[in-house]
C-alpha beads as a LAMMPS data file, in Angstrom:
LAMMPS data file: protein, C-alpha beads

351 atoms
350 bonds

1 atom types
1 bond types

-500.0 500.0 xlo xhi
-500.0 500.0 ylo yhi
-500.0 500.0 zlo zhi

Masses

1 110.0

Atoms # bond

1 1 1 277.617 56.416 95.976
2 1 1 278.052 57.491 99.535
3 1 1 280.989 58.932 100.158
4 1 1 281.721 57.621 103.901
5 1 1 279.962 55.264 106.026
6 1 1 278.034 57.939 108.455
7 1 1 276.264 59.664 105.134
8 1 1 275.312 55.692 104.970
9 1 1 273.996 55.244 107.859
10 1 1 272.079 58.704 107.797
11 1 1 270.133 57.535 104.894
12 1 1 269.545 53.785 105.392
13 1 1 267.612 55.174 108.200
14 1 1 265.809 58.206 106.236
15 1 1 264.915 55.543 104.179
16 1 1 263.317 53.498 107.271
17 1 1 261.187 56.322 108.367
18 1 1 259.388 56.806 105.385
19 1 1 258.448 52.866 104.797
20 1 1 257.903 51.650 108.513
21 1 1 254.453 49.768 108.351
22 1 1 253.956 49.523 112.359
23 1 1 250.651 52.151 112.244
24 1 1 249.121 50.639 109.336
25 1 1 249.089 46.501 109.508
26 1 1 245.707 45.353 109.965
27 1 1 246.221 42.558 111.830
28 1 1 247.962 44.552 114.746
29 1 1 244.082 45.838 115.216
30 1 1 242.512 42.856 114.640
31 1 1 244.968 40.945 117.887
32 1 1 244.102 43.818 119.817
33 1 1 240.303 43.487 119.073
34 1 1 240.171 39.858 119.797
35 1 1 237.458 37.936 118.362
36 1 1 236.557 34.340 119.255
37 1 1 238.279 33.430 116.625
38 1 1 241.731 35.490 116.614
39 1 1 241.443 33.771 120.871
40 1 1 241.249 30.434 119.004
41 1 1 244.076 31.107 116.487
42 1 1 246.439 32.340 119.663
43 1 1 245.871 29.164 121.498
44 1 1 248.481 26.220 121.711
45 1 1 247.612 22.788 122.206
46 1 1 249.980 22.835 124.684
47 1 1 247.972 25.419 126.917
48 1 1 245.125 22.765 126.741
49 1 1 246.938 20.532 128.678
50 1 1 248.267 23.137 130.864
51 1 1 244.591 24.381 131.825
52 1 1 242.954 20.519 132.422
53 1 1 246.205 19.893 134.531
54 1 1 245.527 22.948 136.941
55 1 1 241.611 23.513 136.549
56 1 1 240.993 19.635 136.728
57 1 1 238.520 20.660 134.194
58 1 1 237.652 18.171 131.571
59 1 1 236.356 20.522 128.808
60 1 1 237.753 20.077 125.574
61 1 1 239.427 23.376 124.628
62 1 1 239.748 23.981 120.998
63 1 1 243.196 24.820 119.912
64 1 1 245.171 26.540 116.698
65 1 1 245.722 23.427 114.476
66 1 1 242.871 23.777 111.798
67 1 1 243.476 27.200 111.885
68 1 1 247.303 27.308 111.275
69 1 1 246.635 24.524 107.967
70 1 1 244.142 27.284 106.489
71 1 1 246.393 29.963 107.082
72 1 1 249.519 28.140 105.467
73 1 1 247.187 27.965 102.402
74 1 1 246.453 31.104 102.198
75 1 1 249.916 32.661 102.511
76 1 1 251.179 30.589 100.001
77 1 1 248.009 32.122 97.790
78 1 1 248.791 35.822 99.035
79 1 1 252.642 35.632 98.585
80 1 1 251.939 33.877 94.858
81 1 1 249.958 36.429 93.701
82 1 1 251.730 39.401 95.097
83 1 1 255.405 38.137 93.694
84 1 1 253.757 36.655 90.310
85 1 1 252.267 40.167 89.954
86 1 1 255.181 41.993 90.820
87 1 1 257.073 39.457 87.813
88 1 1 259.440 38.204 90.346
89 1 1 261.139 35.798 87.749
90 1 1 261.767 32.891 90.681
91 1 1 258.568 32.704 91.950
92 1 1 259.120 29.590 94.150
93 1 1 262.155 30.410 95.442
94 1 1 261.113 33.768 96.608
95 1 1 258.056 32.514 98.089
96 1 1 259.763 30.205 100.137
97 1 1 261.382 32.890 101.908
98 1 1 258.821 34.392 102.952
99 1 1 256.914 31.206 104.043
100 1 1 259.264 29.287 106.363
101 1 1 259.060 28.895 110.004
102 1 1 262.160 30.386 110.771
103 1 1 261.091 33.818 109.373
104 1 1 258.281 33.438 110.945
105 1 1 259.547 33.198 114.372
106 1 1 262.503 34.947 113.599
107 1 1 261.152 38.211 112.301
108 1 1 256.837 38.090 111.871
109 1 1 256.279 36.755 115.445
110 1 1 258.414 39.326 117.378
111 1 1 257.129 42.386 115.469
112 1 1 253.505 41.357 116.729
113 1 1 255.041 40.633 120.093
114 1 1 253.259 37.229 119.963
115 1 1 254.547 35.989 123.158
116 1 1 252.462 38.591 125.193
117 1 1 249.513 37.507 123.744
118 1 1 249.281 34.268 123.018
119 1 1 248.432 31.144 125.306
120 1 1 250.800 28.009 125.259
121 1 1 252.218 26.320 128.419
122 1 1 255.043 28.475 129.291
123 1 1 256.218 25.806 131.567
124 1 1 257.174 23.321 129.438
125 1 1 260.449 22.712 128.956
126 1 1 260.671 21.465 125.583
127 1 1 259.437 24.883 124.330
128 1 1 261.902 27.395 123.290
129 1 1 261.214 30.520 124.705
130 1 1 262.998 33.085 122.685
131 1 1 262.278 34.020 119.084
132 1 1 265.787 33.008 117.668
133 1 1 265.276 30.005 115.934
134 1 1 267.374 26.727 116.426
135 1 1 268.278 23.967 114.794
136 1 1 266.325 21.029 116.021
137 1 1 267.346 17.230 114.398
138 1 1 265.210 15.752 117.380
139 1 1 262.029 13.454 117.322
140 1 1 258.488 15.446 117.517
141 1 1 257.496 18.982 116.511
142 1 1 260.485 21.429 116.469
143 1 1 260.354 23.289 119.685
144 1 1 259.382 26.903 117.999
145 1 1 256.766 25.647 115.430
146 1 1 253.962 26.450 117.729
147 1 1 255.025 30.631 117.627
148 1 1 255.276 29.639 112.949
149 1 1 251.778 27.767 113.310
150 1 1 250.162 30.585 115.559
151 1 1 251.339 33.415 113.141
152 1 1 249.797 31.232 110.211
153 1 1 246.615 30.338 112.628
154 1 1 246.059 34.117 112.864
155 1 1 245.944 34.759 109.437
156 1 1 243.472 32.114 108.828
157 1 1 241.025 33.657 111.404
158 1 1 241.669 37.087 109.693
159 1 1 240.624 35.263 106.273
160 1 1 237.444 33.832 107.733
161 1 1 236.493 36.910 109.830
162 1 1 237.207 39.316 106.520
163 1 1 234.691 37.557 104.554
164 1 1 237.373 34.595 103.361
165 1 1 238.449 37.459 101.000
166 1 1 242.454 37.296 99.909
167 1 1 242.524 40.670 99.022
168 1 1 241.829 41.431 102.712
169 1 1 244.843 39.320 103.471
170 1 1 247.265 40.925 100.697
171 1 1 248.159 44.477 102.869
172 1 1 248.889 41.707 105.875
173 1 1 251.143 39.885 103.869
174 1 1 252.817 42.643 102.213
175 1 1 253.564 43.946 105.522
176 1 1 255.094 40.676 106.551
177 1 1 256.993 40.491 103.657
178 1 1 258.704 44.234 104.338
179 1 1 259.650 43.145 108.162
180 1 1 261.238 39.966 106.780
181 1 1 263.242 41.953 103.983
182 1 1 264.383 44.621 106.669
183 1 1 267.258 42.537 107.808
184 1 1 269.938 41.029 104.743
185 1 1 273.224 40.812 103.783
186 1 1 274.125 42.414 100.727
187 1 1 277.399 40.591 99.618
188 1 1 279.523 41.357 96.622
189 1 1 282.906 39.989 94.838
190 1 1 285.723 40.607 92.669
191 1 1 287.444 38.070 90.658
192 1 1 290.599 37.377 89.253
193 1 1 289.213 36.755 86.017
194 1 1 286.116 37.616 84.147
195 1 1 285.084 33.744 84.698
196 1 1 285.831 29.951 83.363
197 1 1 284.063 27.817 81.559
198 1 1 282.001 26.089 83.967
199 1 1 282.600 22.404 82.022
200 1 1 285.730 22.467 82.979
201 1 1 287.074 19.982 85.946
202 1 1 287.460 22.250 89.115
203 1 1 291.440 21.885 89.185
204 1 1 291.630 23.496 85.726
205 1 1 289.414 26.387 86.318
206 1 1 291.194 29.525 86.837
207 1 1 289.035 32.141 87.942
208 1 1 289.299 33.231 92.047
209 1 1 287.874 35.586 94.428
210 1 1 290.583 38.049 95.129
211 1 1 287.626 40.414 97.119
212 1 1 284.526 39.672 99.437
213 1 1 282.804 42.766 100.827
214 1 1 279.296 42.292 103.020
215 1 1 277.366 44.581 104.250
216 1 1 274.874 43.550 107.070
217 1 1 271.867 45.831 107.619
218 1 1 269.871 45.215 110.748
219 1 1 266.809 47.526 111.944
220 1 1 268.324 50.131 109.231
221 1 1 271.940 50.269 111.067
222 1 1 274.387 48.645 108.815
223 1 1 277.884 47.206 109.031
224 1 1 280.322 46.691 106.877
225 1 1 282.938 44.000 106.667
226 1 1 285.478 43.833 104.066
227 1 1 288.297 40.937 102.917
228 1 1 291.222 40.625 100.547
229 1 1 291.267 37.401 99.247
230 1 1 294.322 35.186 98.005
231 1 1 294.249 33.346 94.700
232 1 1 294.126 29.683 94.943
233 1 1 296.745 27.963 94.549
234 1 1 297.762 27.674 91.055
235 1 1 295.665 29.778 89.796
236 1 1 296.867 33.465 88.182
237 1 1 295.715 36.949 87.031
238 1 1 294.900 37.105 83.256
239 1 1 296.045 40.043 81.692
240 1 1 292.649 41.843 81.588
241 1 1 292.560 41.804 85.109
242 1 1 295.988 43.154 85.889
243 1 1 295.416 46.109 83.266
244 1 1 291.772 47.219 83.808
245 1 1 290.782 45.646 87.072
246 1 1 293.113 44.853 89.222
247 1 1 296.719 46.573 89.247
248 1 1 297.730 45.203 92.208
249 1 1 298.306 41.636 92.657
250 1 1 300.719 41.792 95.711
251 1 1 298.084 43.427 97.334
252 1 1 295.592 40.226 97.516
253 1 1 299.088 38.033 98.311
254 1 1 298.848 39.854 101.788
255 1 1 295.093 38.905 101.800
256 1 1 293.341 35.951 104.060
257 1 1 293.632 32.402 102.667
258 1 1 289.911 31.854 100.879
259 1 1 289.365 28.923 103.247
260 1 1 289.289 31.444 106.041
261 1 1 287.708 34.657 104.212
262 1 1 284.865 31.971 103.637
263 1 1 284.681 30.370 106.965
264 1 1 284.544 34.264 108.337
265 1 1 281.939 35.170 105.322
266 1 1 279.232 32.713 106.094
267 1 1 279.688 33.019 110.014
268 1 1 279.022 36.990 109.572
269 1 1 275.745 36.470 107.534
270 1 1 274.380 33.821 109.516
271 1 1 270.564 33.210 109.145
272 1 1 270.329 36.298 107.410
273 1 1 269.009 36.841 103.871
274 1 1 271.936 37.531 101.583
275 1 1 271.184 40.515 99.055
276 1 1 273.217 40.600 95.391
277 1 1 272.740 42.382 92.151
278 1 1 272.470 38.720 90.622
279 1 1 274.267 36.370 93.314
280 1 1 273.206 33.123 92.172
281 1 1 274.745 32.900 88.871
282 1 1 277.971 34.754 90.018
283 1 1 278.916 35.557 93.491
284 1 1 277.374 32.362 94.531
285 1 1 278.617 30.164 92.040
286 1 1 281.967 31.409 92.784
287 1 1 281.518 31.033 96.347
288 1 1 280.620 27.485 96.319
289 1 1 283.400 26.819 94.015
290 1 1 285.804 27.762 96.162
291 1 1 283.991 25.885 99.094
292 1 1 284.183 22.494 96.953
293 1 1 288.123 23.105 96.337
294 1 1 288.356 23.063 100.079
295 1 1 285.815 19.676 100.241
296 1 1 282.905 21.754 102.099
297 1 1 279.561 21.565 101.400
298 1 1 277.988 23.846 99.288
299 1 1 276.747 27.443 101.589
300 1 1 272.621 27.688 100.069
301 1 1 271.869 31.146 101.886
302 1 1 268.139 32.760 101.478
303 1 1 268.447 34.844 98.311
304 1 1 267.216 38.866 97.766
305 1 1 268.235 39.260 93.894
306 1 1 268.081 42.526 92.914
307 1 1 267.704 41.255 89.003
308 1 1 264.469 39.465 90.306
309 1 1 262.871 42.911 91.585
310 1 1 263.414 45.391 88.561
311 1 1 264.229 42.933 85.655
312 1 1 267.862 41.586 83.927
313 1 1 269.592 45.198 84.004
314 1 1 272.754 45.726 85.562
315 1 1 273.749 47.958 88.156
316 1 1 274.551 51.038 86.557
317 1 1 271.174 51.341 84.844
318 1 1 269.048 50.739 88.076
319 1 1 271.034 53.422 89.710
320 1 1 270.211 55.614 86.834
321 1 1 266.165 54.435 87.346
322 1 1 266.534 55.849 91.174
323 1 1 268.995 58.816 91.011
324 1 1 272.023 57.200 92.439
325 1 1 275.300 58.068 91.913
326 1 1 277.350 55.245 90.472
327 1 1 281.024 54.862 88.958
328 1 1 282.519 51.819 87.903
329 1 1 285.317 51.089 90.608
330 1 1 285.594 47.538 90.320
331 1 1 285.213 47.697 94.127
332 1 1 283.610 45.210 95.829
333 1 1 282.296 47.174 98.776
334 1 1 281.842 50.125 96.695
335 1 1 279.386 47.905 94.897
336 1 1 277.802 46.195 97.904
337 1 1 277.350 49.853 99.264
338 1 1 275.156 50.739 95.515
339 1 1 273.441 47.501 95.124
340 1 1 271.626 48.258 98.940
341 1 1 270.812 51.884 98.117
342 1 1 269.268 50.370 94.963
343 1 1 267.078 47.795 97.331
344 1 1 266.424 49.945 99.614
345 1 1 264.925 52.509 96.968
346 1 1 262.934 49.787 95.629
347 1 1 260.867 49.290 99.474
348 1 1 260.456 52.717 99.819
349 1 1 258.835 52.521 97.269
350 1 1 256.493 49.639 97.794
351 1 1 258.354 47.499 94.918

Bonds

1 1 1 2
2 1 2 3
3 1 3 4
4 1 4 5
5 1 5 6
6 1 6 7
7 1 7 8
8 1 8 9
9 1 9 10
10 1 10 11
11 1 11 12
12 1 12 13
13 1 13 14
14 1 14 15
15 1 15 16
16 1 16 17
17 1 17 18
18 1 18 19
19 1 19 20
20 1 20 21
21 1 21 22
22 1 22 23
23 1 23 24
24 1 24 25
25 1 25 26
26 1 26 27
27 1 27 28
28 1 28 29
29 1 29 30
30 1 30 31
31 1 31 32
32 1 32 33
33 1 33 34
34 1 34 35
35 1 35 36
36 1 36 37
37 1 37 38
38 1 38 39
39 1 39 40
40 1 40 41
41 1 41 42
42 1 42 43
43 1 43 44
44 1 44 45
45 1 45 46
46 1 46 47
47 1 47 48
48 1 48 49
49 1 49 50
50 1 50 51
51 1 51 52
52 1 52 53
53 1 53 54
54 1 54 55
55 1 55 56
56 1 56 57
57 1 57 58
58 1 58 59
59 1 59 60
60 1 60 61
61 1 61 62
62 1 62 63
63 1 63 64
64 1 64 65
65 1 65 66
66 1 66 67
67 1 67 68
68 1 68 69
69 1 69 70
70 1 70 71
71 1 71 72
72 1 72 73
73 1 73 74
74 1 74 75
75 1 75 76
76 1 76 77
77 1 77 78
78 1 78 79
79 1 79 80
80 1 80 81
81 1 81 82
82 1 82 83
83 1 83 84
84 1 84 85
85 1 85 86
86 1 86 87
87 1 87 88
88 1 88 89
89 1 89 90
90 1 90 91
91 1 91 92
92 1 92 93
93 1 93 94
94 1 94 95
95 1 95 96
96 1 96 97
97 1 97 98
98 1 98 99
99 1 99 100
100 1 100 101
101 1 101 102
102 1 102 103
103 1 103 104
104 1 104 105
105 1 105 106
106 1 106 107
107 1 107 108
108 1 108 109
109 1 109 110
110 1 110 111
111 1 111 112
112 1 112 113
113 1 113 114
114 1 114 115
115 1 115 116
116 1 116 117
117 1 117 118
118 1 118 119
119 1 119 120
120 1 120 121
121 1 121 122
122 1 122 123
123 1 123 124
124 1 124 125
125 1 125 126
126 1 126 127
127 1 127 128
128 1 128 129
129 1 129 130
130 1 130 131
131 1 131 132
132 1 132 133
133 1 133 134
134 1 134 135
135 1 135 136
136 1 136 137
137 1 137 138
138 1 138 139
139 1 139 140
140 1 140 141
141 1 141 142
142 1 142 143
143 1 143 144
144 1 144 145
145 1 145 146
146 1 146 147
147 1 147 148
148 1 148 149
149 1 149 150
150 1 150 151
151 1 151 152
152 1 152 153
153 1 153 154
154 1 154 155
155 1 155 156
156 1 156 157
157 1 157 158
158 1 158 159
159 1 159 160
160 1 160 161
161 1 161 162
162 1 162 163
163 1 163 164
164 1 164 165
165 1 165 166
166 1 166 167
167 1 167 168
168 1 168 169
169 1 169 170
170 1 170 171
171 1 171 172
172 1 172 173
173 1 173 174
174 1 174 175
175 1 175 176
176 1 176 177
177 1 177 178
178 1 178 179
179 1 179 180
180 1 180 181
181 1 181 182
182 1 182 183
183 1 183 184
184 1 184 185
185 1 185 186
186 1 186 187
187 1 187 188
188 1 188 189
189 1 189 190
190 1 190 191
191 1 191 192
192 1 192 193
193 1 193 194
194 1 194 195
195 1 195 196
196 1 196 197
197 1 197 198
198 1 198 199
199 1 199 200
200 1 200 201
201 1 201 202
202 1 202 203
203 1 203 204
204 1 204 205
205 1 205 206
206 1 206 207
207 1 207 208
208 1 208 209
209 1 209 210
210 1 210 211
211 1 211 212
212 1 212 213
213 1 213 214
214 1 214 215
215 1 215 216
216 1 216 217
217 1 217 218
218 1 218 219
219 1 219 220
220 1 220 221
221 1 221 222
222 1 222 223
223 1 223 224
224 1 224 225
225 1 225 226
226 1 226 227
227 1 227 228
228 1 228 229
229 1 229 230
230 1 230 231
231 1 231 232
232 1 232 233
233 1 233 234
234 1 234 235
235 1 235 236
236 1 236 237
237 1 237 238
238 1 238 239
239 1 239 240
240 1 240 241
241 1 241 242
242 1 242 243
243 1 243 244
244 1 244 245
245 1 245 246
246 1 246 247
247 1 247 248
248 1 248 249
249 1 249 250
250 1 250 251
251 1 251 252
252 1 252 253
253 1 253 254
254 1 254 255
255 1 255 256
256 1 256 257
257 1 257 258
258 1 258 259
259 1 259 260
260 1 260 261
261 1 261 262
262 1 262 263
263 1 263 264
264 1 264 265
265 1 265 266
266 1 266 267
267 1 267 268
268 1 268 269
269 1 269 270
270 1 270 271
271 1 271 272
272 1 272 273
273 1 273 274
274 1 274 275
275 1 275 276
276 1 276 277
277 1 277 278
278 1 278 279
279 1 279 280
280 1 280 281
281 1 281 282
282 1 282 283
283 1 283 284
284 1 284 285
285 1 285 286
286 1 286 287
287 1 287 288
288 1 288 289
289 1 289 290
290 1 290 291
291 1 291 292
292 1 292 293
293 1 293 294
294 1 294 295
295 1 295 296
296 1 296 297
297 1 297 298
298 1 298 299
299 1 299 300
300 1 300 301
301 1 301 302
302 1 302 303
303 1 303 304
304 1 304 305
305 1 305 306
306 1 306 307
307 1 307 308
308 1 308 309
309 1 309 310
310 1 310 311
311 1 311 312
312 1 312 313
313 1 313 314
314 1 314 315
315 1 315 316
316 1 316 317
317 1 317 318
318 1 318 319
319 1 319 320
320 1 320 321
321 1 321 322
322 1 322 323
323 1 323 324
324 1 324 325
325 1 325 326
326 1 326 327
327 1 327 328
328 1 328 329
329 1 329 330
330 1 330 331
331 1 331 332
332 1 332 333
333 1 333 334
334 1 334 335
335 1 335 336
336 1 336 337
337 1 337 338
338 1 338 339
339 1 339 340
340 1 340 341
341 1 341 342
342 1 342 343
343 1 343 344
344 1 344 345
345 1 345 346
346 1 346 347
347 1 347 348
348 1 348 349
349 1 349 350
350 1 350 351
């Protein structure tokens, strides 16, 4: 377990070194090669229109479309048979975090700097011209698809140029797959109970969050954030928790109302991926919860389980698989802090 947060730091990033894919993606070469086809997949229908308005030319230039439907198809194939070999147990889910068009502007785009190479109207206002990704409840296409449907479109030309072969396609998607996992999350709780039964009407549960810890790793330089939590109202410690667990009750009395430890949770992960040993079933459950006492919707985050990548084992045995040092604090940060060292052992080494 690392002992202060600079020894983090120091290897979160030894950990980056070793993995970063930059010098070895294929498709990197394959841009800066340029066939007819990779020009087709980085044209825009909306640089058609730009070119007949200012060449008065009447030609029909052939655009992206047909090229970003093939390449949606074969993602979906690549990512399915890299997580179904890899026995990801939630195969859909985790494919469709991989697949969306946010990630794909968000994170794939910018790491092939597809804005310097690719030709779209860069005039037209109704085109976003950043790579963060907005929320769009207008009529039409939403104003970033076109950077989604070129990365896809350019994948598609890569399948037809490599001899429509998806194991030509796999080390592409693999890469994609490690830029989109380099940014997360990794959020962990404490409780004030060891849980409720869940058939239970939500007044009568008694369980709370008395702890939220989240640590938010970006480009390998993580930051931590860390909250005390107050019970709900009318809810209590059980004696398991004030003997073993939690000695110190008046201690989460000082805390942040939940409302507001919640409010501040969600804003601090954003659009980012949220990492936990196994979240759904517990952190996440919990959260939501808590969010339906206070009449909010329920928060549905992109997941990273840990369980899904190295089977149903809990923390302390993966940390014994990779050498890390782990002691049971019943420390929500202190776990956050093990549960990334664990992921981030697993990329380096290609799991």
């Amino acid at each position: 377990m690392f002992e202060d947060f600079d020894l983090f730091h120091e290897n979160i990033i030894s950990i980056r070194i070793d993995v970063s894919p930059m010098s070895e993606d294929p498709l990197t070469s394959y841009i800066k090669n340029g066939s007819e086809r990779c020009q087709l997949a980085l044209t825009d229908r909306s640089y058609r229109t730009k070119h007949q308005r200012e060449s008065k030319d009447n030609a029909v230039v052939q655009i992206n479309f047909e090229l970003g439907a093939l390449g949606d198809a074969v993602l979906r194939l690549a990512l399915t048979q890299i997580l179904y070999h890899e026995g990801r147990e939630k195969l859909i889910e985790e494919r469709a975090r991989y697949e969306s068009d946010r990630v794909l502007v968000e994170r794939v785009a910018p790491y092939y700097r597809l804005r310097d190479v690719l030709r779209y109207d860069d005039t037209n206002k109704d085109k976003m011209h950043g790579y963060d990704y907005f929320e769009y409840s207008g009529e039409g296409d939403h104003p970033q698809k076109f950077l989604a449907t070129a990365m896809e479109a350019l994948l598609g030309a890569y399948f037809l140029d490599h001899r429509e072969s998806i194991s030509e396609v796999i080390p592409i998607v693999r890469n994609w797959m490690s830029v989109i996992d380099k940014d997360y999350v990794c959020i962990d709780t404490e409780r004030s109970t060891g849980g409720d039964d869940r058939s239970l009407p939500i007044e009568e549960r008694k369980c709370s969050i008395i702890e939220i810890a989240a640590i938010k790793v970006v480009d390998g330089r993580p930051e931590e954030k860390y909250w005390d939590v107050q019970l709900i109202p009318g809810r209590c410690f059980d004696s398991y928790a004030l003997n073993v667990l939690h000695r110190d009750p008046d201690r989460y009395a000082k805390g942040k109302d939940p409302e507001t430890a919640l409010a501040e949770l969600i804003k601090f992960v954003g659009h980012l991926p949220v990492l936990g040993c196994d979240f759904v079933d517990k952190d996440l459950y919990y959260i939501n919860e808590h969010l339906e006492c206070f009449k909010h919707d329920k928060w549905k985050p992109d997941v990273i389980e840990l369980q899904n990548r190295c089977g149903k084992t809990k923390l302390e045995y993966m940390c014994q698989r990779f050498g890390i040092s782990f002691i049971q604090t019943h420390s929500a940060i202190d776990d956050a802090r093990v549960t990334v060292e664990c992921f981030e052992s697993l990329n380096s080494k290609g799991i």
